[in-house]
The first five atom37 places (N, CA, C, CB, O) and aatype in JSON, in Angstrom:
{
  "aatype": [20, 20, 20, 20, 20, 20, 20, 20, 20, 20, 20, 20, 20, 20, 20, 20, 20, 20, 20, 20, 20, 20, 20, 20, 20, 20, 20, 20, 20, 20, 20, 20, 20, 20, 20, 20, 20, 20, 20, 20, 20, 20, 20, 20, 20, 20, 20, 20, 20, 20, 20, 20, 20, 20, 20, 20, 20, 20, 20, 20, 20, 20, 20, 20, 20, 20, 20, 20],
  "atom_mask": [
    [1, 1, 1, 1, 1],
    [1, 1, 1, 1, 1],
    [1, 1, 1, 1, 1],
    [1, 1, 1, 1, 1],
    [1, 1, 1, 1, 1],
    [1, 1, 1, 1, 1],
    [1, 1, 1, 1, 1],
    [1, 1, 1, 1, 1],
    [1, 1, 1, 1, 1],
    [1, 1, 1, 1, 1],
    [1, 1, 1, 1, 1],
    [1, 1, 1, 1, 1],
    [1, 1, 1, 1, 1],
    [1, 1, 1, 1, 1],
    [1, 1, 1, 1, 1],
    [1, 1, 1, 1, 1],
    [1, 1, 1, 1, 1],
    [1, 1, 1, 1, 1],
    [1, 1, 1, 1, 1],
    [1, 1, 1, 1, 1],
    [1, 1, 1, 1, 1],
    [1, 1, 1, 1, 1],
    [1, 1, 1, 1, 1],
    [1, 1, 1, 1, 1],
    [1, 1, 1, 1, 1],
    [1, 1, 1, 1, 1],
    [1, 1, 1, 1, 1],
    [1, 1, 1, 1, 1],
    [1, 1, 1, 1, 1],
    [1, 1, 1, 1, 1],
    [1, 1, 1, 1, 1],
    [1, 1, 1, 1, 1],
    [1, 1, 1, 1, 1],
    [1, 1, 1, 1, 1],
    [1, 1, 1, 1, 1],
    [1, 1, 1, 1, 1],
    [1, 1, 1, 1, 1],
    [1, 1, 1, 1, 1],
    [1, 1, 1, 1, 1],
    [1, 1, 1, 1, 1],
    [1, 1, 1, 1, 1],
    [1, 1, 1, 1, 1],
    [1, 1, 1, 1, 1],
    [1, 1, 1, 1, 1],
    [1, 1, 1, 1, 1],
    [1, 1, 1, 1, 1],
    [1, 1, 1, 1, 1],
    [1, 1, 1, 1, 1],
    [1, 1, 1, 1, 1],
    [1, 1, 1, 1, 1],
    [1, 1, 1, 1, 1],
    [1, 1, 1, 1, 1],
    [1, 1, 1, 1, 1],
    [1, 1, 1, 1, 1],
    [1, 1, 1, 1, 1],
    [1, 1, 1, 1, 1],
    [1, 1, 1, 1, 1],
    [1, 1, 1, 1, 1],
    [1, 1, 1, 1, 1],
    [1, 1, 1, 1, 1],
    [1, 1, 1, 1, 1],
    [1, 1, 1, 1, 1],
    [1, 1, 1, 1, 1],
    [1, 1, 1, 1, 1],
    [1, 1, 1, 1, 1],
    [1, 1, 1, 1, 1],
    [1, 1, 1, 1, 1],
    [1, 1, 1, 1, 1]
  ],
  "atom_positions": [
    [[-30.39, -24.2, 30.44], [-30.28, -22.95, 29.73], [-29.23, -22.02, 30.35], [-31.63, -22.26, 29.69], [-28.63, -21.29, 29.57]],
    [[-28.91, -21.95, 31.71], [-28.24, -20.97, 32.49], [-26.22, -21.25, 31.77], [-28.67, -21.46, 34.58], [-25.26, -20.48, 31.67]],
    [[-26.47, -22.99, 31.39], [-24.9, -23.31, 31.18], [-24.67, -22.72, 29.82], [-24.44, -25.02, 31.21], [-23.53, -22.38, 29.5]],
    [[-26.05, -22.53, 28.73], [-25.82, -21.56, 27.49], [-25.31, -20.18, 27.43], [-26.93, -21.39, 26.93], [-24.55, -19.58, 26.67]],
    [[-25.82, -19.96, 28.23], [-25.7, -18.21, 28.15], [-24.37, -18.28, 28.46], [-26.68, -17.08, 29.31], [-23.52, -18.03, 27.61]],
    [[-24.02, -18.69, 29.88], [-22.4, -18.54, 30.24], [-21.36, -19.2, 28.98], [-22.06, -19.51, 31.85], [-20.21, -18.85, 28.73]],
    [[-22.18, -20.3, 28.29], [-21.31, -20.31, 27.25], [-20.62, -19.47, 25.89], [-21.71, -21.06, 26.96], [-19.5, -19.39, 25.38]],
    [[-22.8, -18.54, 25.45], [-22.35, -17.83, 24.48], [-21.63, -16.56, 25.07], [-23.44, -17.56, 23.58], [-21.23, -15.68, 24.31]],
    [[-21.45, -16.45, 26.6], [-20.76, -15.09, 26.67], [-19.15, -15.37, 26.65], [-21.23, -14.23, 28.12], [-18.32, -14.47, 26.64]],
    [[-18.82, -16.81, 26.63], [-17.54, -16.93, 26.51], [-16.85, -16.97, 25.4], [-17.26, -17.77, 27.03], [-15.63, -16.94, 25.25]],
    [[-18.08, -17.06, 24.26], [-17.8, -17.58, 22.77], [-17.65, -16.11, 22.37], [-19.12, -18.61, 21.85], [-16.61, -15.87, 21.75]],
    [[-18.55, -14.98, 22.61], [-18.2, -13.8, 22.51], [-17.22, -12.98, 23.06], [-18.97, -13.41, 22.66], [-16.7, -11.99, 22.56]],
    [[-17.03, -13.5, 24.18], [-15.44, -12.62, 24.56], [-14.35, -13.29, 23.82], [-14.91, -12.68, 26.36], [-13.32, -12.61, 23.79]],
    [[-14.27, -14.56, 23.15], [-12.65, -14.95, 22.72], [-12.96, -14.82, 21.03], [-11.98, -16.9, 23.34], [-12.09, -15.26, 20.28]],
    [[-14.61, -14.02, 20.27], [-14.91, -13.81, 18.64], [-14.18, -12.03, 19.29], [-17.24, -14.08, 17.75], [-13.11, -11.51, 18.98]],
    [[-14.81, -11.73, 19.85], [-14.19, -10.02, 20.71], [-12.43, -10.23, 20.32], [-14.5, -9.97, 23.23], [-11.88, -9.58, 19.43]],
    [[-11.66, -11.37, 21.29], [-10.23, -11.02, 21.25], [-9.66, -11.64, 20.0], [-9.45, -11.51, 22.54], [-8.6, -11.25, 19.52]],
    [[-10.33, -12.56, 19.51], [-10.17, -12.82, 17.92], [-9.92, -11.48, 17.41], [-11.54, -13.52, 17.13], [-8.85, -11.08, 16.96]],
    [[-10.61, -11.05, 17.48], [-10.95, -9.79, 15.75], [-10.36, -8.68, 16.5], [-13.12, -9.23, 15.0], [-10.21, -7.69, 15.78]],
    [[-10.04, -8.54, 17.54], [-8.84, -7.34, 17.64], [-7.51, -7.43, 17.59], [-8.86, -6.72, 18.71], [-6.72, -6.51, 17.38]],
    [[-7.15, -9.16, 17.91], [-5.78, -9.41, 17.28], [-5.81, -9.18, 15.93], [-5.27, -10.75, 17.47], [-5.03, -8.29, 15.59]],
    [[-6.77, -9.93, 14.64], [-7.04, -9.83, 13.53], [-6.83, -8.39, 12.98], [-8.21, -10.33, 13.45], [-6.15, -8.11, 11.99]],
    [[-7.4, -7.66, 13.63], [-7.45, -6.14, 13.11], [-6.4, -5.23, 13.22], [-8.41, -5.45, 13.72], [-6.25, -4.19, 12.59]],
    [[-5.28, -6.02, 14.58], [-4.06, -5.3, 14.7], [-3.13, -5.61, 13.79], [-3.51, -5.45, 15.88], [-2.27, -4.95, 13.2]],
    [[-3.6, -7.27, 13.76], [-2.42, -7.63, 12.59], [-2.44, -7.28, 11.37], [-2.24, -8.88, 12.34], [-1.47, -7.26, 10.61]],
    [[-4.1, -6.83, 11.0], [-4.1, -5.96, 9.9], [-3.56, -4.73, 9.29], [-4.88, -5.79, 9.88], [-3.11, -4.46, 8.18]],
    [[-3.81, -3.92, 10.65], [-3.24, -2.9, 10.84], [-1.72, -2.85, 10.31], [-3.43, -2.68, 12.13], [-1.38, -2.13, 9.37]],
    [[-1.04, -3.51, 10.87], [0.48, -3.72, 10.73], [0.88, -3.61, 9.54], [0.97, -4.92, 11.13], [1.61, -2.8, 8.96]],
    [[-0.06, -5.12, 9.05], [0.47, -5.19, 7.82], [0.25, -4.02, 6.57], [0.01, -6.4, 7.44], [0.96, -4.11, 5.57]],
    [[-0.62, -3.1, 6.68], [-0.99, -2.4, 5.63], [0.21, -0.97, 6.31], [-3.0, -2.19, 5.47], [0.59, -0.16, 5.47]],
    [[0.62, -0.81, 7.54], [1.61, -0.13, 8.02], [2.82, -0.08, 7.11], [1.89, -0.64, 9.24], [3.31, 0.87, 6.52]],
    [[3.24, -1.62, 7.17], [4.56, -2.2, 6.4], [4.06, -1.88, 5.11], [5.0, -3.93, 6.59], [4.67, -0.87, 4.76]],
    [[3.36, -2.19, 4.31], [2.85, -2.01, 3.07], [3.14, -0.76, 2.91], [1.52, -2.34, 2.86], [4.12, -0.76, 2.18]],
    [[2.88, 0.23, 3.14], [2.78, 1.95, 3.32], [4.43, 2.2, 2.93], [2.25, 2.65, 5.31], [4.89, 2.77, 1.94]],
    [[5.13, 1.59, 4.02], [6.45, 2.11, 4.6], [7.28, 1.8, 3.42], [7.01, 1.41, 6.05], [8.07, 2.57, 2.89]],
    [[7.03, 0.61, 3.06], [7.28, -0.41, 1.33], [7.23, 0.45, 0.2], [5.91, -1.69, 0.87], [8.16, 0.6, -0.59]],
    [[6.08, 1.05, 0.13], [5.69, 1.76, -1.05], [6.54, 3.16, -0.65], [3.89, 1.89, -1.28], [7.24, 3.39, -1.64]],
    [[6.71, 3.88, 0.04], [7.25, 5.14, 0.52], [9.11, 4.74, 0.22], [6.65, 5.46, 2.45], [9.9, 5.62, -0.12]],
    [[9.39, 3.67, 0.39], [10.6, 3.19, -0.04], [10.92, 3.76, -0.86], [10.73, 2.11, -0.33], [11.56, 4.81, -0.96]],
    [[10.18, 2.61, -2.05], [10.32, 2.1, -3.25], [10.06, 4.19, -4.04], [8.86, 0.44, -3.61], [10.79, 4.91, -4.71]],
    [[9.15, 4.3, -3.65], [9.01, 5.43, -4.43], [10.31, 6.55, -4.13], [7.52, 6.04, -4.09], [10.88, 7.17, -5.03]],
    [[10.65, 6.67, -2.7], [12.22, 7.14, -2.52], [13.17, 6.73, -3.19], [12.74, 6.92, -1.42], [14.15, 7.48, -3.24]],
    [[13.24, 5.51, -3.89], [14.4, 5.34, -4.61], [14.31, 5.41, -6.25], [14.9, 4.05, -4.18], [15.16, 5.81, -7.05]],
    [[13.06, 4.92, -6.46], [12.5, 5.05, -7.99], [12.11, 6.43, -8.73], [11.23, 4.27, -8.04], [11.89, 6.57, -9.94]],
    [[12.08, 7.7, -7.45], [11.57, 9.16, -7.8], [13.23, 9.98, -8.82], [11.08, 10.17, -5.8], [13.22, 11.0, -9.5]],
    [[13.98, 9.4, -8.63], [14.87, 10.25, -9.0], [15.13, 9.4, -10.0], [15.91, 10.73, -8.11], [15.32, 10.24, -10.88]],
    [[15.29, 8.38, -10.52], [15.53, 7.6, -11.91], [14.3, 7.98, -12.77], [15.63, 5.84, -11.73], [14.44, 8.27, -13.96]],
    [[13.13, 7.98, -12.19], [11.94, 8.83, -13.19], [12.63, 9.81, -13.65], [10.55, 9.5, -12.48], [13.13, 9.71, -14.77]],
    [[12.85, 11.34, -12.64], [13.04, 12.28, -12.87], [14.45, 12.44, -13.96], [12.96, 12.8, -11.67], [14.79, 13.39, -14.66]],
    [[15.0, 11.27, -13.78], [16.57, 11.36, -14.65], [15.77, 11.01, -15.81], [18.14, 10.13, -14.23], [15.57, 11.98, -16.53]],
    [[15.16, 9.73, -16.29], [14.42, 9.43, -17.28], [13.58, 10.77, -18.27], [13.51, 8.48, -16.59], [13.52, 10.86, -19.5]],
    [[13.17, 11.44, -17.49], [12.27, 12.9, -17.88], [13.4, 13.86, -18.41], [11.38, 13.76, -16.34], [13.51, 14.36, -19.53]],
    [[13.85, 13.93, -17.81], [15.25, 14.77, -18.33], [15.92, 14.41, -19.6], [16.41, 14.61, -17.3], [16.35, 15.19, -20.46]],
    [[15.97, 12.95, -19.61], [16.92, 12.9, -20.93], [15.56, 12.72, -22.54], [18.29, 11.04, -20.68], [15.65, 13.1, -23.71]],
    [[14.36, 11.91, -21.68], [13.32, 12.41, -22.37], [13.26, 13.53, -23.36], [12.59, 12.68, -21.56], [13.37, 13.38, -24.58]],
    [[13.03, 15.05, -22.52], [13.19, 15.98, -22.7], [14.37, 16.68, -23.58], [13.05, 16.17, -21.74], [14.2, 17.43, -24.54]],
    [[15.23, 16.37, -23.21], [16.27, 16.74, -24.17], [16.5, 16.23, -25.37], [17.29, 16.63, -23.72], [16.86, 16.85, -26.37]],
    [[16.25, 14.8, -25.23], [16.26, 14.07, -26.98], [14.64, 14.77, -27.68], [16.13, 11.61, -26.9], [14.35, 14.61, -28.86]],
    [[14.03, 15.27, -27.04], [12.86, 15.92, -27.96], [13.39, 16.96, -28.69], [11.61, 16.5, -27.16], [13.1, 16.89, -29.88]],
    [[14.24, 18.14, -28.3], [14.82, 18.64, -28.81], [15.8, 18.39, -30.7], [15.26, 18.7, -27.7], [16.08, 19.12, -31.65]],
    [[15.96, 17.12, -30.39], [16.54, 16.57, -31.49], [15.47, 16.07, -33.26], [17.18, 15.24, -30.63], [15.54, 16.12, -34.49]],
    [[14.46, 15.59, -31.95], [13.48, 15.27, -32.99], [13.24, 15.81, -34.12], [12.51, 15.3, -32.62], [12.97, 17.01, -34.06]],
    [[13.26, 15.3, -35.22], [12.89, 15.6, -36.59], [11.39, 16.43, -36.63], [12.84, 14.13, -37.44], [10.4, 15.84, -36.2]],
    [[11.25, 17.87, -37.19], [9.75, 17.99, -37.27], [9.62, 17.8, -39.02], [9.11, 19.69, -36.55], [10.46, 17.79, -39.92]],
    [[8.29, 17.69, -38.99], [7.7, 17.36, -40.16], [6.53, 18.25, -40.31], [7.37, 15.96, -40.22], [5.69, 18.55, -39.46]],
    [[6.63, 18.69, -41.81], [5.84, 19.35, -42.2], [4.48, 18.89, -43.07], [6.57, 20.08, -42.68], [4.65, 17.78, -43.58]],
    [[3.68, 19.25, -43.24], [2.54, 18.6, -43.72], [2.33, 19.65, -44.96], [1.24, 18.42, -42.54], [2.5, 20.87, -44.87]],
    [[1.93, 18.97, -46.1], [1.46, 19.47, -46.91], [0.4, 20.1, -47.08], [1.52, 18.96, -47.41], [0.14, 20.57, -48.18]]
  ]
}
């Protein structure tokens, strides 16, 4: 029994350094993910905003209609 215990405490210190590599690498990756999206939205925010604009101005043009 004495060679168990020393075993499960070894099985628990390397499930321990498992899941904090696991969790860093998680970490990271949802980091990069973040940094990705913060990009993408830096470059895609001003083609919206151009899009809205010309939006906007062809409404101006629009035909209204009257209802009987």
């Amino acid at each position: 029994m004495k060679g168990q215990g020393e075993r499960l405490d070894d099985i628990d210190g390397k499930l321990g350094q498992a899941f904090d590599t696991y969790a860093a690498q998680v970490a990271r990756a949802v980091d990069m993910l973040f940094g990705h999206v913060r990009e993408m939205q830096d470059h895609l925010n001003p083609a919206l905003d151009t899009m809205k604009e010309i939006v906007e101005q062809a409404e101006q043009f629009a035909p209204q209609q009257r209802r009987a």
